[in-house]
Structures are given as structure tokens and as C-alpha cells.
C-alpha positions as CSV (number, residue, x, y, z in Angstrom):
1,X,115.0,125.7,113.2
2,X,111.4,124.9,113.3
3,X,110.2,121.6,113.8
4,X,106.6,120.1,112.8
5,X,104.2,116.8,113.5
6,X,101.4,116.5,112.2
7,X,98.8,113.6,112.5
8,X,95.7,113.0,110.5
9,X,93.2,110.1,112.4
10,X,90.0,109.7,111.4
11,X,90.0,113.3,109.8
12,X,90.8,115.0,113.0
13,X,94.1,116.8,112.8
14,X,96.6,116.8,115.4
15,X,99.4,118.9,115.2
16,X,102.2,119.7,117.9
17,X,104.8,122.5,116.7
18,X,108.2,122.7,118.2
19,X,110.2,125.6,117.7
20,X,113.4,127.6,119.4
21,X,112.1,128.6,123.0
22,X,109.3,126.7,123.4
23,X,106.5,124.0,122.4
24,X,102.7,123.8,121.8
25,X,100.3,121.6,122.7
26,X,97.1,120.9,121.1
27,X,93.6,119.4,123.4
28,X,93.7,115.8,121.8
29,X,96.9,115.1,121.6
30,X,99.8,114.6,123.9
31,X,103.5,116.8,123.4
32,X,106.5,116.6,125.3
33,X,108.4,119.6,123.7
34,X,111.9,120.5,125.0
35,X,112.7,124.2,125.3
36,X,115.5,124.4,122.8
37,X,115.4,122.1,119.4
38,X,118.5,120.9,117.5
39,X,119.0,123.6,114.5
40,X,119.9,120.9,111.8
41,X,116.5,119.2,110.6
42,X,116.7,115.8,109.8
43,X,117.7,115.0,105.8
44,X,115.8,112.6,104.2
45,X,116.1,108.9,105.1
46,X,118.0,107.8,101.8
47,X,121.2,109.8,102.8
48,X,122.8,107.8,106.3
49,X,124.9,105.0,105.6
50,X,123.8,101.8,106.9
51,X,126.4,102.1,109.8
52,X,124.9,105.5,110.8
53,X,121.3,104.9,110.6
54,X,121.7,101.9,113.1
55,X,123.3,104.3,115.8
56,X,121.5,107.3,115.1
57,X,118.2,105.0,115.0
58,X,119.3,103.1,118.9
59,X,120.3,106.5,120.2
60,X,117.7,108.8,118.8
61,X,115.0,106.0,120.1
62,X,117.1,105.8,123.5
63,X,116.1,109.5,124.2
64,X,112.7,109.5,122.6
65,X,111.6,107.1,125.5
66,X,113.5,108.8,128.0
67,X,111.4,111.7,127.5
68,X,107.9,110.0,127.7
69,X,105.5,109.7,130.4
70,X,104.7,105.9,131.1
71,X,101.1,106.1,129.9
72,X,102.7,107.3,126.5
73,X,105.5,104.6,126.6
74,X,105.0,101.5,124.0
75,X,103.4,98.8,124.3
76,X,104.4,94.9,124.0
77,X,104.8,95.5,120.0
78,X,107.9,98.2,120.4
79,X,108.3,101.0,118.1
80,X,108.9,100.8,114.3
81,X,111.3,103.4,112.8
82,X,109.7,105.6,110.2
83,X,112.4,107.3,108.8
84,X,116.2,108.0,109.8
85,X,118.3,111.0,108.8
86,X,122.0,111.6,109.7
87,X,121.3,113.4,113.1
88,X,117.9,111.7,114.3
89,X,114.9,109.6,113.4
90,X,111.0,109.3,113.8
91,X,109.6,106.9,115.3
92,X,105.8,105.2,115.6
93,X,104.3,102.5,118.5
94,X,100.9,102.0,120.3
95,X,100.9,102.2,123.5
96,X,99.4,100.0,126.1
97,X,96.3,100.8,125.7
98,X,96.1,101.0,122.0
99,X,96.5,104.4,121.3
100,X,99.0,105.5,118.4
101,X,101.7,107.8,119.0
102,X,104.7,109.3,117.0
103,X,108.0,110.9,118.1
104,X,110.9,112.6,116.4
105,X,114.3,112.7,118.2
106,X,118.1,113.8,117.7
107,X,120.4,110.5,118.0
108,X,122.3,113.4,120.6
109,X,119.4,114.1,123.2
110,X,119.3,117.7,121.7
111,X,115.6,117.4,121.0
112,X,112.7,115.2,121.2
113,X,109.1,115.7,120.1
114,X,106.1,113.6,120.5
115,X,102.0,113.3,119.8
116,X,99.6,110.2,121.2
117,X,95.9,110.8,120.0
118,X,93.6,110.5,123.5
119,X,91.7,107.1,122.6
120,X,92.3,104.0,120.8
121,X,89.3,104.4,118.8
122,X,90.8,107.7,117.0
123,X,92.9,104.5,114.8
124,X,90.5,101.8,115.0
125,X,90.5,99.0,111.9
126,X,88.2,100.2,109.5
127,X,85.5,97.5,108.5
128,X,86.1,99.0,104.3
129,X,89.4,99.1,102.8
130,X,90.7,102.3,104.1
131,X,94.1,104.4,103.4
132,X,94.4,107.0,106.4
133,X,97.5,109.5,106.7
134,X,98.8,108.6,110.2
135,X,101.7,110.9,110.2
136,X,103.0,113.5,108.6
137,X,106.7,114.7,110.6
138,X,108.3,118.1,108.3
139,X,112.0,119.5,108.7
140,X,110.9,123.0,107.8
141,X,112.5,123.8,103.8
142,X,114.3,120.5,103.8
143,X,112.1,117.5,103.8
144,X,109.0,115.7,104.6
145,X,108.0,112.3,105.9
146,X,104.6,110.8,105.9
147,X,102.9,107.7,107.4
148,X,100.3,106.0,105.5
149,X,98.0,102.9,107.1
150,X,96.3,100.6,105.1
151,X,93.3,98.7,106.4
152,X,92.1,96.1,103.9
153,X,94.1,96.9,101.5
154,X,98.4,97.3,100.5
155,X,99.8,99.9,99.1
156,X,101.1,99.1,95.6
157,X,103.1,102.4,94.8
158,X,102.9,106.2,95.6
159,X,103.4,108.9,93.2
160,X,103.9,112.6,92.7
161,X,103.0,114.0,89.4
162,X,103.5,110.5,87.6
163,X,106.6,110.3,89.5
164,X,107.3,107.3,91.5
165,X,108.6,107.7,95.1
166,X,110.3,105.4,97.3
167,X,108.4,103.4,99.5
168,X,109.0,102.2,102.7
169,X,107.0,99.1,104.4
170,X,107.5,99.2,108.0
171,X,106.9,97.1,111.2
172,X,103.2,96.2,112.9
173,X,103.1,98.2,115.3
174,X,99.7,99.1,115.3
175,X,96.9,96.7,115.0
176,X,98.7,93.9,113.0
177,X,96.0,93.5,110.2
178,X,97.1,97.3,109.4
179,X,99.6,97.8,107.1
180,X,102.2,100.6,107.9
181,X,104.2,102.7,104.8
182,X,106.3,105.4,105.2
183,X,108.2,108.2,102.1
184,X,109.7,111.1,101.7
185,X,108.8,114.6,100.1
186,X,111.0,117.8,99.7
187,X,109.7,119.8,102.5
188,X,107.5,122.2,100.7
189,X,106.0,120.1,98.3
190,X,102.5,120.4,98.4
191,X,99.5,119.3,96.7
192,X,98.4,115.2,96.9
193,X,99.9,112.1,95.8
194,X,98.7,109.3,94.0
195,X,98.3,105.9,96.4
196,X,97.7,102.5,94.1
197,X,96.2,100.2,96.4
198,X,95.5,96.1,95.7
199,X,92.0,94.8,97.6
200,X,90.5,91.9,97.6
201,X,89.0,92.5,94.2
202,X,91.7,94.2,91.9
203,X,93.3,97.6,92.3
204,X,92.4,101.3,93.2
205,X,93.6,104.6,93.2
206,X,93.2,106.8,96.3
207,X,94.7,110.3,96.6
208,X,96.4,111.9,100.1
209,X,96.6,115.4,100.9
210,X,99.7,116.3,101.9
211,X,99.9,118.9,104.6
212,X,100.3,122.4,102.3
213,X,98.0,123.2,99.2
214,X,99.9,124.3,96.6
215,X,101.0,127.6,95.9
216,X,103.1,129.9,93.7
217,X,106.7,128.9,93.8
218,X,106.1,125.3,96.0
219,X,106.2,122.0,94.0
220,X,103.0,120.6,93.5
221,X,101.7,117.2,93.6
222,X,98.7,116.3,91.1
């Protein structure tokens, strides 16, 4: 099965596609591919028990950072975990040197995938309220994760269509005046959602891009 990460920084994209046999690589980004990929994607976070998102979560981190190089290892913050399924989980840290990386891994060592942007100033705190799409990890026709950071701002709610979706707050890991979020799409959807965002002065609405545009027969968000 076909694996993808995607990042968005500072409207650069960086994208590193894993498949069956082999791995890409793109010039600004860093991707530790392994030759074979697990063939079950990883469902979306809502379906692991408790119980088995904390050992698929310790395990599936375990052989993430076995597999990186120590220039791409975290820094003093650790990782925060983005979104578990029942077989592995994705992952998000800074590393040393500031620059933000992402990593999806089976909890069983059958795969791990990883981007790092080249420089620290590809995430750098914005000096206006700013929402960027850090992340976006897809389990090709199942599901869809994204990473939103919020400079200046918090995220209120995100919608699809009107439709509220669960949203998930996670750890610092970045610059710690960033705020990190994190939901779930079916794979395929495509379209933007709808971001609410609180500033200093009141609320506004933003809107993301997701990674597809729509098209017949995909669910679109408006």
C-alpha cells in the first residue's frame, strides 16, 4: 500500500512518497524510506483503545528514532504524537537545531517514513497571526491526518462543509509560543476546511487547502 507525507512550510511543499520497493526523496527535505512498507495503512486515531494507542504509540516512536540520522533526531523538547492508529502512529519534534520534522512508523518496525525541512527558518514564528499547514501524513483510500500551527492565534474549531471535526491539541514541540493541532479526514477528501481562529482582537475565519482539489466522485470540503 502506498504511503504519503506531505509538508506545507512557508508555502514550499515538501513531499516524500513511500511505496512497495522503494522511496523518494525530494531536494529540501530529508527521507529515510525503507524498501518494503507495512500493507495495512494506519486507521484513523479515534479507533485504538486507550491500552493500544499507548503501546503502539512507545513502539511505533521506538523504531521511528531508530531509523533517523542524529542530525534529524529530536531535540530537548521530544516528540509530540500527532495521531495513533491501531498498527502505527505519526509523530512531530524539532530537532536540535530548530528545524521541524515528521515521521510515520508501524508500532512493529515494518515501516518508517520521515521528512525534516533544511533550515529552521522554513517554520519561523510569524510576526502576524498566522495558521500554516505543517503536515499533512495520508493512508492512501483510508484516511488523512493534518497538522495545523498557529502563531498568534488558537484554533477555535475546524470544519468540513459546516461539519465540525475533531480536534486535537498537541504538545510544544516546536517553538513554544506556536500552537500545534492535529484531525482527521477520510483519505480522499478534498477541497479546504474552515479554521475559526481567536486573536488578540476577536475571531477570524481562515481556510486550509487540503492536499487534493476536489473532483468527481471525492468528498469535498467547502
Amino acid at each position: 500500500m502506498n504511503r504519503l507525507l506531505a509538508a506545507a512550510v512557508s508555502g514550499v511543499a515538501l513531499v516524500a512518497v513511500a511505496a512497495c520497493g522503494g522511496g523518494d526523496r525530494t531536494p529540501r527535505a530529508r527521507t529515510h524510506g525503507p524498501t518494503t512498507l507495512a500493507t495495512a495503512g494506519r486507521e484513523a486515531s479515534p479507533r485504538a483503545t486507550a491500552v493500544d494507542r499507548g503501546a503502539v504509540t512507545e513502539a511505533a516512536r521506538s523504531a521511528l528514532l531508530a531509523g533517523l540520522s542524529t542530525e534529524d533526531l529530536p531535540g530537548h523538547a521530544g516528540t509530540a504524537t500527532a495521531a495513533v492508529g491501531r498498527g502505527s502512529a505519526l509523530f512531530l519534534w524539532a530537532t536540535a537545531d530548530d528545524r521541524f520534522c515528521f515521521g510515520d512508523a508501524a508500532s512493529d518496525g515494518g515501516f518508517t517514513s520521515s521528512t525534516c525541512t533544511a533550515s529552521a527558518r522554513d517554520t519561523a514564528f510569524s510576526a502576524r497571526p498566522t495558521l500554516i499547514r505543517l503536515a499533512t501524513t495520508v493512508a492512501i483510500g483510508t484516511s488523512q491526518t493534518l497538522v495545523l500551527g498557529a502563531d498568534r492565534e488558537t484554533v477555535r474549531s475546524v470544519t468540513c462543509d459546516g461539519a465540525p471535526l475533531a480536534l486535537r491539541r498537541l504538545d510544544g514541540v516546536l517553538d513554544r509560543r506556536r500552537a500545534l493541532y492535529a484531525f482527521d479526514l477520510p483519505g480522499e477528501t478534498g477541497g479546504s476546511v474552515t479554521v475559526t481562529v481567536v486573536r488578540a482582537h476577536g475571531t477570524a475565519v481562515e481556510h486550509v487547502d487540503l492536499l487534493w482539489k476536489g473532483r468527481r466522485g471525492r468528498t469535498v470540503c467547502h
